[in-house]
C-alpha positions, 0 to 999 in steps of 0.5 A: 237833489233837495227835489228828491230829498222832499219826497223821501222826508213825506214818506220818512213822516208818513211812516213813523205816522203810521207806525205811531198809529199802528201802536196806538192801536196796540195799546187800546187793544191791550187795554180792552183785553186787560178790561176782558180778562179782569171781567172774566176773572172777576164773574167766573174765577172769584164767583167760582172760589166764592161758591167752593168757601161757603161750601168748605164752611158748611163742611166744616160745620158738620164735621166733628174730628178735630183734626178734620175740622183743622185742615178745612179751617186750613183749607179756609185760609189757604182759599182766602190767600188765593181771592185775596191774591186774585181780588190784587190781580184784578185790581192791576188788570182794570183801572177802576179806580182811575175811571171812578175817582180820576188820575190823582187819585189813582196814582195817590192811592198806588203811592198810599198803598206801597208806604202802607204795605212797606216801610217806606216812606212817600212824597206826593206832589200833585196838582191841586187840579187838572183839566181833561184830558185824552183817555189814552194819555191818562191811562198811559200815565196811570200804568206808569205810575203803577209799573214804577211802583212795582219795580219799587217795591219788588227790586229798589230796597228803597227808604223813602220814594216820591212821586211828582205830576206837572203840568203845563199847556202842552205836556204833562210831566210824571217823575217817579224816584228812589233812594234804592240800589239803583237798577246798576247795569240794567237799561230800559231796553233789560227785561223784568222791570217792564220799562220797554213796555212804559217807553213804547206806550210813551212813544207812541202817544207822542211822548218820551221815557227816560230813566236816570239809575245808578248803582246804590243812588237810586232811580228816577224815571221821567214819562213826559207825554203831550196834555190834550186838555181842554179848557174848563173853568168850573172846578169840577168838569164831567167826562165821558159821564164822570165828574172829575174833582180837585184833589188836593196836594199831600203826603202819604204815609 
């Protein structure tokens, strides 16, 4: 019995191998596409509305009726509404500012950019430093962090958020809680707050998602992921051509 039992344990493992594997794949895909995507808006879809602004200005320049000229200057405003918004999109589609300033910075940065954008108020706690580690790991982490903001800022009529990163020689630990109406009856497994997508990202790197919410108590939510670090004992260490520097631990306001 124990004879037959080994084999179907190696093909159990072998399976879930694969299929972590298999989502691996998946999200790097994903990422390439997001990247793609970006750049495409970016060079045709901005330069585009670039172009169509400086040629509304030059129309307006040279019209004289008053009430024409108002509904170019309209027109004005209305275009820069939609590169703003776009400028926004493009910002969440690439990661750019975590590949030019690193992961504490980048989730800092989301942190600051809620508080300021909100009445809320924000706690960050994060390491003074970290070590490098996989790419994949640090994006996962930053595409958490930017989810869970979201979903703060768009459903949580939260006061005061905070955002915690740890760190230890096996794992490294992201939290991010609020003082909101809680999701109530919703579950990671619900549609609109993107946690299915968080918990698979987890998952297939070898980690897990969980989330504690209750209805008027607020929310939190635990991405627990493996750190792949590697030993460095300058305090600023390159990566793939970057220099990853100490930040320090603040609060954003």
């Amino acid at each position: 019995m124990s004879q037959k039992a080994a084999p179907r344990r190696q093909v159990a493992d072998v399976t879930a191998s694969d299929a972590a594997e298999r989502s691996r794949h998946l999200l790097k895909g994903e990422e390439e596409e997001r990247r793609r995507i970006s750049r495409e808006l970016h060079d045709e879809t901005g330069q585009a509305l670039m172009v169509l602004r400086f040629q509304l200005e030059m129309l307006g320049s040279n019209v004289r009726n008053q009430e024409q000229k108002a509904m170019v200057q309209e027109s004005l405003d209305v275009l820069d509404r939609t590169i703003e918004g776009l400028r926004r999109i493009i910002a969440r589609l690439s990661p750019r500012v975590l590949e030019e300033f690193g992961l504490l910075a980048a989730i800092r940065r989301h942190a600051q950019l809620l508080a300021s954008q909100t009445r809320m108020k924000a706690r960050v706690e994060l390491p003074a430093e970290i070590a490098p580690m996989n790419h994949d790991i640090e994006v996962a982490l930053y595409r958490s962090a930017q989810e869970a903001l979201q979903n703060i800022a768009k459903h949580s009529r939260a006061r005061n958020f905070v955002v915690k990163l740890h760190t230890t020689a096996s794992e490294i630990q992201l939290v991010i809680e609020d003082d909101g109406t809680g999701l109530g009856t919703k579950t990671p497994d619900d549609g609109g707050f993107g946690l299915t997508g968080m918990r698979e990202r987890a998952v297939a790197l070898g980690g897990s998602m969980t989330m504690e919410s209750r209805r008027g108590r607020g929310t939190q939510l635990r991405i627990v992921l493996p750190c792949c670090a590697k030993e460095s004992s300058s305090p600023e260490t390159k990566r793939g051509g970057r220099i990853v520097r100490r930040a320090s631990t603040a609060k954003a306001s």
